[in-house]
Structure formats: C-alpha cells, structure tokens
MARVEX-379062 format. One record per residue (C-alpha): residue in one letter; chain; x, y, z. Coordinates in steps of 0.001 Angstrom, whole numbers, plus 500000, padded with zeros to 6 digits. Layout:
! MARVEX-379062
+----+----+--------+--------+--------+
| aa | ch |      u |      v |      w |
+----+----+--------+--------+--------+
|  a |  A |      X |      Y |      Z |
...
+----+----+--------+--------+--------+
! end
This chain:
! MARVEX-379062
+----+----+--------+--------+--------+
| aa | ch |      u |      v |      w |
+----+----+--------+--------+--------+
|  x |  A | 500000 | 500000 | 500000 |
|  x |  A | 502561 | 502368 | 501035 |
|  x |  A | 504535 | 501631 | 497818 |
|  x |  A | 501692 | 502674 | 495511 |
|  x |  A | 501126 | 505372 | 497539 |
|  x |  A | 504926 | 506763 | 496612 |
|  x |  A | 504025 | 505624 | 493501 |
|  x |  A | 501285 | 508161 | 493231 |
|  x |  A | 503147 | 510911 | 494821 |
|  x |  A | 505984 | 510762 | 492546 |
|  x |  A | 503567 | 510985 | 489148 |
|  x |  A | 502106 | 513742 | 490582 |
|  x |  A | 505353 | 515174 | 491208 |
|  x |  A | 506119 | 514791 | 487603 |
|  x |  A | 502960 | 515736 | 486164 |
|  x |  A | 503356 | 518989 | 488023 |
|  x |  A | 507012 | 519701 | 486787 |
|  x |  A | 505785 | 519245 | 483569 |
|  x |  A | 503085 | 521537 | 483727 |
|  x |  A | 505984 | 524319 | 485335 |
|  x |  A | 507968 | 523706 | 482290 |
|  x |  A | 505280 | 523767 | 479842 |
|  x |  A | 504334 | 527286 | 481553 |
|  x |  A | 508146 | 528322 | 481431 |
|  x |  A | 508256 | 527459 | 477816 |
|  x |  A | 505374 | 528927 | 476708 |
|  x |  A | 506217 | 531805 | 479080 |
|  x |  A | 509453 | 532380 | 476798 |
|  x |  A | 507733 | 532447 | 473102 |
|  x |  A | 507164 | 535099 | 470869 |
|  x |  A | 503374 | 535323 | 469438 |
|  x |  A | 502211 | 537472 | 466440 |
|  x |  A | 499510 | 540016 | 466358 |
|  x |  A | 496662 | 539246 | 463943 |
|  x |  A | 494876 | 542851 | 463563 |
|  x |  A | 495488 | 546021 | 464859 |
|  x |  A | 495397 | 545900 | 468453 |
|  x |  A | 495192 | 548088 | 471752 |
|  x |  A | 498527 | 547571 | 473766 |
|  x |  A | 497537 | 548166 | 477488 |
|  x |  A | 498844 | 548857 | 481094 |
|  x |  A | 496542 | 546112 | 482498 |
|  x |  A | 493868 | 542898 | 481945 |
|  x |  A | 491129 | 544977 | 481011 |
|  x |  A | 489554 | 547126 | 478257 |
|  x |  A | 489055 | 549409 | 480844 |
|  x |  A | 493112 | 549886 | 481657 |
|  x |  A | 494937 | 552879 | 479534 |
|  x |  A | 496008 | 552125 | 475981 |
|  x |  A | 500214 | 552503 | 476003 |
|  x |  A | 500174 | 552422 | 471912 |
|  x |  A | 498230 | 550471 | 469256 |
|  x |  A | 499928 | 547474 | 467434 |
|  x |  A | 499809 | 547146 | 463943 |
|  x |  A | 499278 | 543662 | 462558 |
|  x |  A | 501918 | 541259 | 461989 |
|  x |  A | 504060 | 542389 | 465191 |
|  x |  A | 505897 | 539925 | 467427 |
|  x |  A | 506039 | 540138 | 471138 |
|  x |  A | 507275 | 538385 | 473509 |
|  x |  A | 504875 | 536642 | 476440 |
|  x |  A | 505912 | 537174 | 479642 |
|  x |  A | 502440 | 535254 | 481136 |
|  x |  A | 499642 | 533609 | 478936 |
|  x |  A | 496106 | 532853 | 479578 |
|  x |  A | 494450 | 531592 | 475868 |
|  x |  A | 490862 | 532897 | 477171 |
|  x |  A | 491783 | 535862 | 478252 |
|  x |  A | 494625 | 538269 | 478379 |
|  x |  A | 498989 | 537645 | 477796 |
|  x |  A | 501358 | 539892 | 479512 |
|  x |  A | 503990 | 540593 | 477216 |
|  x |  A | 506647 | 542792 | 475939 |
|  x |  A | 507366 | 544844 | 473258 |
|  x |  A | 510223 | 547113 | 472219 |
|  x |  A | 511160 | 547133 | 476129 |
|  x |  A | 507694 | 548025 | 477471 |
|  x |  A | 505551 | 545670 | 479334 |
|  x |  A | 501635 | 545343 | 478623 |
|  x |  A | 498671 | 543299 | 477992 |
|  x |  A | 496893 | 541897 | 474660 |
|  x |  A | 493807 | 540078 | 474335 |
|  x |  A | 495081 | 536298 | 473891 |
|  x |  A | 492338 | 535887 | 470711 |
|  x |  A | 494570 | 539015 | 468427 |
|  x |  A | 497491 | 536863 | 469015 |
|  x |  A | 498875 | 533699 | 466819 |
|  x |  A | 501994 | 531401 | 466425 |
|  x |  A | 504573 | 534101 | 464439 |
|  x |  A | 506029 | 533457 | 461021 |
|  x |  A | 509707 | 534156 | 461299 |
|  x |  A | 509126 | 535784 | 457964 |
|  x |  A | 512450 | 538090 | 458099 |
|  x |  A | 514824 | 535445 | 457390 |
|  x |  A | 513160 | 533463 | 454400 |
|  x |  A | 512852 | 534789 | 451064 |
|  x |  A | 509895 | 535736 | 449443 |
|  x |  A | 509157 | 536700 | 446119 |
|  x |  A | 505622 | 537781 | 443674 |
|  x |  A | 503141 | 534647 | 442503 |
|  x |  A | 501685 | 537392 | 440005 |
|  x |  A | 501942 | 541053 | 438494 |
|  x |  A | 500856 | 542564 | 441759 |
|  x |  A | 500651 | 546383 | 442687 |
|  x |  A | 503229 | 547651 | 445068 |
|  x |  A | 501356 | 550489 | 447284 |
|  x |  A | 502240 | 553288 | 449685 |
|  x |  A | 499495 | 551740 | 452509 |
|  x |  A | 497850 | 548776 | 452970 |
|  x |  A | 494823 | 549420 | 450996 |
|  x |  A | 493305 | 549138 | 447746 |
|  x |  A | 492955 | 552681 | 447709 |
|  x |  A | 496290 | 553629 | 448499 |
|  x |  A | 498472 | 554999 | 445797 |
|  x |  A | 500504 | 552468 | 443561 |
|  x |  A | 504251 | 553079 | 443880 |
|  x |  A | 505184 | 550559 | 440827 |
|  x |  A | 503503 | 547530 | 439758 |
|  x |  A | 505954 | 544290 | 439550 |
|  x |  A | 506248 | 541557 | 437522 |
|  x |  A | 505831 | 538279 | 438508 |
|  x |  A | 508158 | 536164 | 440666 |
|  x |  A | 510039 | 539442 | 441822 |
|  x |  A | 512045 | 539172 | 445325 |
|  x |  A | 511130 | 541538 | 447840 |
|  x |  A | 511853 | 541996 | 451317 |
|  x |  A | 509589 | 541123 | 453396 |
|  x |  A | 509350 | 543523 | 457165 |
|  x |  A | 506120 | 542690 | 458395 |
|  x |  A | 503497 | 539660 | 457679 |
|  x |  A | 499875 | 539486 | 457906 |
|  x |  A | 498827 | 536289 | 456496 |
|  x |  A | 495385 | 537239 | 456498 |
|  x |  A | 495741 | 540722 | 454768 |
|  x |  A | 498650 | 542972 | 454120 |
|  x |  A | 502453 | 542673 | 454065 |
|  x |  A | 504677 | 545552 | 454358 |
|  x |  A | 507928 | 544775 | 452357 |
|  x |  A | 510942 | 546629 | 450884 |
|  x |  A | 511330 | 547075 | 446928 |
|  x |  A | 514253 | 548670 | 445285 |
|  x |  A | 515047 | 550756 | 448380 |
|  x |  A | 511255 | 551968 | 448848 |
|  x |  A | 508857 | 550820 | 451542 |
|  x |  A | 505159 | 549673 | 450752 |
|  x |  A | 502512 | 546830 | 450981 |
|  x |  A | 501495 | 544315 | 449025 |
|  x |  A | 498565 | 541930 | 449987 |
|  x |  A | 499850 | 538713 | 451573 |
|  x |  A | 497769 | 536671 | 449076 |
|  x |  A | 500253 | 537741 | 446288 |
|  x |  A | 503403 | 536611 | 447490 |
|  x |  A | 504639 | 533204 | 448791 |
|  x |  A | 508105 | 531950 | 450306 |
|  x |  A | 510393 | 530427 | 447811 |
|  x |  A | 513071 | 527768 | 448080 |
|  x |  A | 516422 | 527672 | 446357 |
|  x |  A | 517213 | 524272 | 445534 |
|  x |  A | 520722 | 523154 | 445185 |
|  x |  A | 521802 | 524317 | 441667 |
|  x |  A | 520894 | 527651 | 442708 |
|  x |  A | 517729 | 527954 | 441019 |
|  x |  A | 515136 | 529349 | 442757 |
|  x |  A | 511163 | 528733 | 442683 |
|  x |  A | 508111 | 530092 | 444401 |
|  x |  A | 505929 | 527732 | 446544 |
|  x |  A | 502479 | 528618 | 445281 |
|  x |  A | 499424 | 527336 | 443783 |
|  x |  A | 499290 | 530395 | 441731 |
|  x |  A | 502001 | 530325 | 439590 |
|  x |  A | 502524 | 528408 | 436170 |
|  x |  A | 504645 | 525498 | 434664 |
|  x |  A | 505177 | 527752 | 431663 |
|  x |  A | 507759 | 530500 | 430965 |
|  x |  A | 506119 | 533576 | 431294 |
|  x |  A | 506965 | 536587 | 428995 |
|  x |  A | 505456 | 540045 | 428763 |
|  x |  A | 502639 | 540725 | 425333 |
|  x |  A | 500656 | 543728 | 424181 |
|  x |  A | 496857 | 543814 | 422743 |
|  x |  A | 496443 | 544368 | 419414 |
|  x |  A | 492592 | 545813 | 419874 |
|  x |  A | 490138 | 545777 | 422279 |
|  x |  A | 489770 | 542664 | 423826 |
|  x |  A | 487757 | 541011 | 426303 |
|  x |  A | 489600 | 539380 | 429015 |
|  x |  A | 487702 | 536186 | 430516 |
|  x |  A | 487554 | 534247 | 433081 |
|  x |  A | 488135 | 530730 | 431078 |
|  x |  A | 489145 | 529840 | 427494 |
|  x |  A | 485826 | 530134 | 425603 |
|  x |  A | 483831 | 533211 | 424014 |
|  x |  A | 480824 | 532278 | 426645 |
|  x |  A | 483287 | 532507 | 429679 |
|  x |  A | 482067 | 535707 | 431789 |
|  x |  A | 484031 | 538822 | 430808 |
|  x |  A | 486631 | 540149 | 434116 |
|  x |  A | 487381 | 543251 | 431894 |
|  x |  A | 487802 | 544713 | 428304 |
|  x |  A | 491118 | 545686 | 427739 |
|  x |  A | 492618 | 548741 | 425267 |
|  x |  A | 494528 | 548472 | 422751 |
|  x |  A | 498299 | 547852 | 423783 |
|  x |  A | 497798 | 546809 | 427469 |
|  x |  A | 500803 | 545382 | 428828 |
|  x |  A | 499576 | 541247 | 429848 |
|  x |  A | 501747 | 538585 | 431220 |
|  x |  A | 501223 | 535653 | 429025 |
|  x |  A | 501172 | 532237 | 431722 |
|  x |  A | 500346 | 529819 | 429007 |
|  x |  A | 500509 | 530406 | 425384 |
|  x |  A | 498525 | 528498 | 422521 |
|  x |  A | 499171 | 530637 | 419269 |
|  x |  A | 496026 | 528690 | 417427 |
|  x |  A | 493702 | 529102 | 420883 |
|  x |  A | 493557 | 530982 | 424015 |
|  x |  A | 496236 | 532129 | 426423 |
|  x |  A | 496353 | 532147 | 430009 |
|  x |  A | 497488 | 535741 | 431301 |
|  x |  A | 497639 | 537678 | 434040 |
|  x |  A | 496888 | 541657 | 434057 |
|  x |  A | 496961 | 543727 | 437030 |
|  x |  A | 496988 | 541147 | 439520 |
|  x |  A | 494013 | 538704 | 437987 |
|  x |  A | 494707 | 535759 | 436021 |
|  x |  A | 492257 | 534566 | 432982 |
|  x |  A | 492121 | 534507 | 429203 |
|  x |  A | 492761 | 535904 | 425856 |
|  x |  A | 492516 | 534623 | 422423 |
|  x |  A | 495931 | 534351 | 421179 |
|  x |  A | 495111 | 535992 | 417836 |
|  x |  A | 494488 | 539467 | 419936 |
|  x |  A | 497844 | 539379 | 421413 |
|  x |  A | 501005 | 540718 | 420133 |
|  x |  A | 504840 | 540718 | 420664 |
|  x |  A | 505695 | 544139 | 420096 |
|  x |  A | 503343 | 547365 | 420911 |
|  x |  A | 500612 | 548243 | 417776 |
|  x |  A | 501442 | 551328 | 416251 |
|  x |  A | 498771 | 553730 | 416997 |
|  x |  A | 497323 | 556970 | 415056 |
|  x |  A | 499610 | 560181 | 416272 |
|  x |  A | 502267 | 558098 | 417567 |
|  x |  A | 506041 | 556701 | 416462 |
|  x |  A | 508401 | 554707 | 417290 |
|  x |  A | 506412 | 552198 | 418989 |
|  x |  A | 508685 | 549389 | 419971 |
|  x |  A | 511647 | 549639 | 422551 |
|  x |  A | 513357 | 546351 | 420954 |
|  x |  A | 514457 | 546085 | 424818 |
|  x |  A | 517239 | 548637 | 424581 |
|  x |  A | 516328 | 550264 | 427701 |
|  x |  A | 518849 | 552680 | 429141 |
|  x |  A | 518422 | 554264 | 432711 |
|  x |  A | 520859 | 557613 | 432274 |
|  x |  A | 521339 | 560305 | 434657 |
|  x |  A | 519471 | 563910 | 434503 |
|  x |  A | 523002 | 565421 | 433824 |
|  x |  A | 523455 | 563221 | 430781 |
|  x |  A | 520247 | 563097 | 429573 |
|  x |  A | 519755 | 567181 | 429520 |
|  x |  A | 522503 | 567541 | 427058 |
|  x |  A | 520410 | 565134 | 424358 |
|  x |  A | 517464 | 566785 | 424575 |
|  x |  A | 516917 | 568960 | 421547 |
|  x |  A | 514327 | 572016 | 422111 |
|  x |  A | 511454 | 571840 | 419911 |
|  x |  A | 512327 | 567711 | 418591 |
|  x |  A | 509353 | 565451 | 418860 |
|  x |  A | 510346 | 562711 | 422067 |
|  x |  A | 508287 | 559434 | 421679 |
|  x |  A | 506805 | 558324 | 424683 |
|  x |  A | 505584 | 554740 | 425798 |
|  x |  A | 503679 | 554641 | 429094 |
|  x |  A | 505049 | 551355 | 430624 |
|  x |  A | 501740 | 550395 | 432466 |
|  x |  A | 499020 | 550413 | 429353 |
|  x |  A | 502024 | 550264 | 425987 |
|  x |  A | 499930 | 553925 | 424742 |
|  x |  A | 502474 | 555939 | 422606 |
|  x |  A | 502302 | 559451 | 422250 |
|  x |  A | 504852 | 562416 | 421253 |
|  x |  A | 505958 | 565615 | 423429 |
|  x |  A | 507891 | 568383 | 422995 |
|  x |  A | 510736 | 570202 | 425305 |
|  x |  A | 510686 | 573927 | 425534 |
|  x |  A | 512524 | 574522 | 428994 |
|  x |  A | 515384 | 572393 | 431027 |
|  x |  A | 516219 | 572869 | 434507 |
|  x |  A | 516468 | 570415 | 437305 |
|  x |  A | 514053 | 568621 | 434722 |
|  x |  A | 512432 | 568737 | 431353 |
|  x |  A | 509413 | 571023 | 431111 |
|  x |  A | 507400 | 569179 | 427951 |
|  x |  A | 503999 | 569635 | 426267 |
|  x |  A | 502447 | 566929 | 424194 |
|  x |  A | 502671 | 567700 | 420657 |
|  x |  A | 499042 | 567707 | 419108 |
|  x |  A | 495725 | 567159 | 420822 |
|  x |  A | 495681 | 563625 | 419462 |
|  x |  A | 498781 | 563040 | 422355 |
|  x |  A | 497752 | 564954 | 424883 |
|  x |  A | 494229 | 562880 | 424558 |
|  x |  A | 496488 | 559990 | 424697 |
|  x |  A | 498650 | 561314 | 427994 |
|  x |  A | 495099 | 561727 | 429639 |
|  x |  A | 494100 | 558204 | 428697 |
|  x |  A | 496860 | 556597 | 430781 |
|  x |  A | 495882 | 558687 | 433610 |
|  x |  A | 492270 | 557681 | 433067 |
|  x |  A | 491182 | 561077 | 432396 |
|  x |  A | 492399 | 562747 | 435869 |
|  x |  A | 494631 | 565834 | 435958 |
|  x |  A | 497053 | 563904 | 438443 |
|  x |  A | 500671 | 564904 | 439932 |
|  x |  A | 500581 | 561035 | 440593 |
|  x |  A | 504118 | 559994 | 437922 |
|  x |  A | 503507 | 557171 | 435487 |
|  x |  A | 506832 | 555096 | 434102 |
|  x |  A | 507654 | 555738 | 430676 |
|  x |  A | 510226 | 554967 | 428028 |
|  x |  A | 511404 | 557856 | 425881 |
|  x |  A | 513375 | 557704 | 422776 |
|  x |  A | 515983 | 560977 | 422482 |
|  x |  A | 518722 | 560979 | 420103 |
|  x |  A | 517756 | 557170 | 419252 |
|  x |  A | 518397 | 555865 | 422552 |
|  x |  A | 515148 | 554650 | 424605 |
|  x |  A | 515530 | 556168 | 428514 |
|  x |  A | 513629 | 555133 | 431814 |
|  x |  A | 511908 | 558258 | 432611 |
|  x |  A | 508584 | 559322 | 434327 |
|  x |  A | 505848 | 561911 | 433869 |
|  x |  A | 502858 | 563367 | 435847 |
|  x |  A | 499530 | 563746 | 434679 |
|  x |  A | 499003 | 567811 | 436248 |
|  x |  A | 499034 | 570557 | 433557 |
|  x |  A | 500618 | 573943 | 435014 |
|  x |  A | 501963 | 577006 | 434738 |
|  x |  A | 503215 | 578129 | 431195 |
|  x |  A | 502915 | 576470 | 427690 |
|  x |  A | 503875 | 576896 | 424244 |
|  x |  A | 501644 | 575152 | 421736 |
|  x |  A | 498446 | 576720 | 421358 |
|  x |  A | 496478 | 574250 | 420054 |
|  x |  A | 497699 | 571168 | 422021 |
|  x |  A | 494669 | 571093 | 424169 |
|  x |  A | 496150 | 571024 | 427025 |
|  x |  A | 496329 | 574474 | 429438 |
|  x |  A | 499662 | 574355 | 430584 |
|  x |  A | 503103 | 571897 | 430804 |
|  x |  A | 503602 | 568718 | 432608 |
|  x |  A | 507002 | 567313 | 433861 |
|  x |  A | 509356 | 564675 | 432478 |
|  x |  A | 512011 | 563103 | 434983 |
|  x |  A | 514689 | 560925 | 434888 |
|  x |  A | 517000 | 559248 | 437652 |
|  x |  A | 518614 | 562128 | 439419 |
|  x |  A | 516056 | 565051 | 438024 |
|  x |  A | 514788 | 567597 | 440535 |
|  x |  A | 511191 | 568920 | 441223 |
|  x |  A | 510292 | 572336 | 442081 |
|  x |  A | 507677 | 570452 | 444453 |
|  x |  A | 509112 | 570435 | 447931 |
|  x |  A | 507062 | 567434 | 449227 |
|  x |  A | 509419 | 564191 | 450024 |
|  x |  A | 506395 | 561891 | 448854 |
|  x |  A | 506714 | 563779 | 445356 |
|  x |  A | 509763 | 563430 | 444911 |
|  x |  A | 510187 | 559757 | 445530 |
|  x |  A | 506996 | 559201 | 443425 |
|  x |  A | 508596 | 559955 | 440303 |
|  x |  A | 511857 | 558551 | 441065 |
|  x |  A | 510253 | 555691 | 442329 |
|  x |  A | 508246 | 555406 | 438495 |
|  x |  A | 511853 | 556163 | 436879 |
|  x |  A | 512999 | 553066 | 438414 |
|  x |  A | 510125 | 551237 | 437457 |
|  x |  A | 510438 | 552027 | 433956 |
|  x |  A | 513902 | 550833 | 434096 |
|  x |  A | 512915 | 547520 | 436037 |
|  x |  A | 509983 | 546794 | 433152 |
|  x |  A | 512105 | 547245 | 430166 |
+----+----+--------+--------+--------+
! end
C-alpha cells in the first residue's frame, strides 16, 4: 500500500514539473499580432492604451492565459493583449519571398492607396512585416510599401541555385510580357461564353502564363489571372494613330538627369511609351532645369497622355520609356498641367514634367519626389 502510495506521489510530482515547464516554455515564446490591436497597462479594456499594434508584430509573452489576456513585451515596454489578436509568428524576416503574380506595390495597405510601381511576377522583395490574412509591408528597390499577403509566397532555392516560388498560383510555363492588338475582352476561362473580368485597350501590357498561338492564352493583368485569344495578342506594341516609334526592341537605358539634359533637343518630337498600358504618344521640350518642362505635341497626344491617367489631371508619375537621340531612357511623367505652355492648340492648358534618375522637382514634398523617382525606376525595372 505504502509503495503505491509513493508511487502516486511521485507521478504527481512529475505531472506537476511538467506543467511548470510547459508554463516556462510557453512563458518564453514570441506570438504574432493578427489585427490592429490596443497595447495596454493592464487585463482589462478598461486599463489605459500605452500604443496600438499594427498587425503582423511579434512580442514576447511574459504570462499567457488563451481565454483571456497575455502579459507581454514589446520594444522594452511591458503590457497586455487580448490572447484571441494573438497567433503562432512566422519568422518571415529570414526566408525569402518573392511575387506569385503582376501585383501592385502600394504606399498603405489598401486598395485605395496609391501604387508606387507595379511588379512583375516572381520578383524578390523583402519582406518587414506579415499578415497572412491581409497585408504585408515589404521593401522594393530601396522603397517601403505593401502588398497583399495573398500575392506573394516563400520560395526555396534548391541546390543548383535555382530558385522557385511555393504557390498554387504560379505556372509550369515561361512567362513573357505581350501587348493587345485591339480591344479585347479578358475572361475568366478559354471560351467566348466565359464571363468577361474586363475589356482591355489596345496595347495593354499582359503577362502571358500559358501560350497556345492557334487558341487561348492564360494571362495575368493587374493582379488577375484569365484569358485571351491568342490571335488578339502581340509581341511588340501596335502602332497607333499620332504616335512613332512604337517598339523599345528592349534597349532600355536608365541615364542620369546630367546626361540626359545635354540630348534633349528644344522643339524635337520625344516618343513616349507609358510602361503600364504600351499607349504611345509624342511631346515636345521647351525649357530644362532640374528637369524637362514638355507639352504633348498635338491634341491627338495629349488625349492619349490623359488616357493613361484615366482622364484625371494627376501629379501622381507614370513610368515611361522615351526615345531621344535614338536611345530609349527610363523616365517618368505626371499627369498635372501647370503654369506656362507653348503650343496653342495642344489642348492642354499648361506643361507637365518629364524626369529621369537624378532630376529635381520644384515640388518640395518628400512623397513627390520619391513618386517619380520611384516610376523612373520602374520604367527601368519593366524594360
């Protein structure tokens, strides 16, 4: 009897250390926030808020009850968290991510929020912070942004070096970058009865997945994935009416302001491709300074400039390529009319501003400035 008894004793002395340690381990762990969340001074929703938590931030629990509240730390401050807005963390700073589509790269996590560049599929990023259930906030070519979660996906290099993205999303087939040829309806599946996503314009810049040159073609176009007939597609950008020099043939250059200002020829026509939608239109330089003050040529191209900025006097920069002196730049332009111009009948009421990498505004605002040096870089990464 007595033996059974110590028996007893002793699993309950174990059963009890084990609970300690489980405690001391969990005690030790780092959880993740899920939402934005209320960091307070106490167990209550009545105690003081110290600072709200954004998602996707790790803490460290000092005490954890899963029905109620965690005592933990963050940044070297001690608080509370309701247990239910915190999960198991992804260490997402040390593994590699990259795009599983043409996804849009924006200032906030919204859809609203301005785009800073769109990228191409299977692009590396940098990822900071991680909500799996929303937005990520990542780094891009030295600029910070977001990029919903759904759209990018850890990838694993395998031993020759090669890398590839673990996603359902992406496709067996090499990928390469087409322009329509018309209008064209973009579908949901491979037949003319599939419901219509969109209609495309002429010369929209598509992704081709999956190409069938006597069929359809799976694509992808601003961060959806469906269908195009392959006889609508093109290789090179369709020459347009008031427009020239409509193909890059990939010759690409990204120059500096301070050589670019000496091509520039006053009065010359300067072809222009917007990178995002392949339009072409032609401007004209009357005035250099820290940048190129330009007009579009005729009406016909400044109808065109408005068309890639769907219709809206913007100061918002789009990419573009420009050919001077027969050499195709990386540069960027806003879509906000101002101050002087020189060709009366142009239809537009005022100038607009061409950049390149190392250009100046006369627009004090930080967020201005990076915006079109931000676009010049994006020309330069879509070429």
């Amino acid at each position: 009897m007595k033996r059974c008894i110590k028996i007893l004793i002793y699993i309950c002395v174990f059963l009890c250390l084990t609970f300690i340690l489980a405690l001391t381990s969990l005690a030790a762990e780092s959880l993740m926030t899920t939402d934005i969340v209320n960091f307070r001074t106490g167990p209550s929703l009545e105690a003081d808020v110290m600072k709200t938590l954004s998602a996707g931030v790790n803490v460290e629990v000092l005490d954890h009850d899963p029905a109620g509240w965690s005592k933990v730390r963050t940044n070297g401050a001690v608080g509370y968290i309701r247990s239910d807005f915190l999960s198991v963390p992804l260490s997402v700073k040390s593994m590699p991510f990259k795009t599983t589509d043409i996804v849009n790269f924006r200032w906030a996590p919204s859809l609203d929020a301005d785009i800073i560049s769109t990228l191409a599929d299977k692009t590396e990023v940098e990822v900071l912070e991680h909500d799996p259930a929303g937005w990520s906030q990542v780094k891009y070519s030295n600029s910070v942004g977001y990029i919903r979660s759904d759209l990018i996906s850890i990838y694993n290099t395998d031993a020759g070096g090669s890398a590839s993205v673990t996603s359902s999303n992406t496709s067996g087939s090499t990928s390469s970058v087409m322009w329509t040829n018309g209008n064209v309806n973009f579908r949901a599946s491979p037949t003319t009865d599939s419901e219509v996503i969109k209609v495309l314009g002429i010369n929209s810049s598509i992704q081709v997945l999956d190409h069938n040159s006597n069929g359809w073609s799976k694509v992808a176009h601003e961060g959806l994935t469906g269908y195009i007939r392959s006889d609508l597609l093109s290789e090179n950008i369709v020459s347009t009416s008031g427009s020239t020099n409509g193909s890059t043939n990939g010759n690409v250059e990204l120059l500096e302001w301070s050589v670019v200002k000496n091509m520039i020829t006053y009065g010359a026509l300067i072809p222009v491709i917007d990178v995002r939608t392949g339009m072409t239109y032609n401007i004209k330089c009357f005035s250099i300074g820290g940048h190129a003050d330009v007009e579009p040529a005729t009406k016909s191209d400044t109808d065109t400039h408005s068309q890639t900025h769907n219709g809206v006097k913007s100061w918002s920069a789009r990419p573009v390529w420009v050919t001077i002196g027969g050499r195709t730049i990386a540069a960027s332009l806003h879509g906000m009319p101002h101050d002087v111009s020189t060709i009366p009948d142009n239809g537009m009421n005022g100038h607009i501003c061409l950049h390149f990498l190392g250009s100046t505004a006369g627009n004090s605002a930080e967020s201005y400035k990076r915006d079109l040096q931000n676009a010049v870089q994006e020309a330069w990464n879509s070429r």
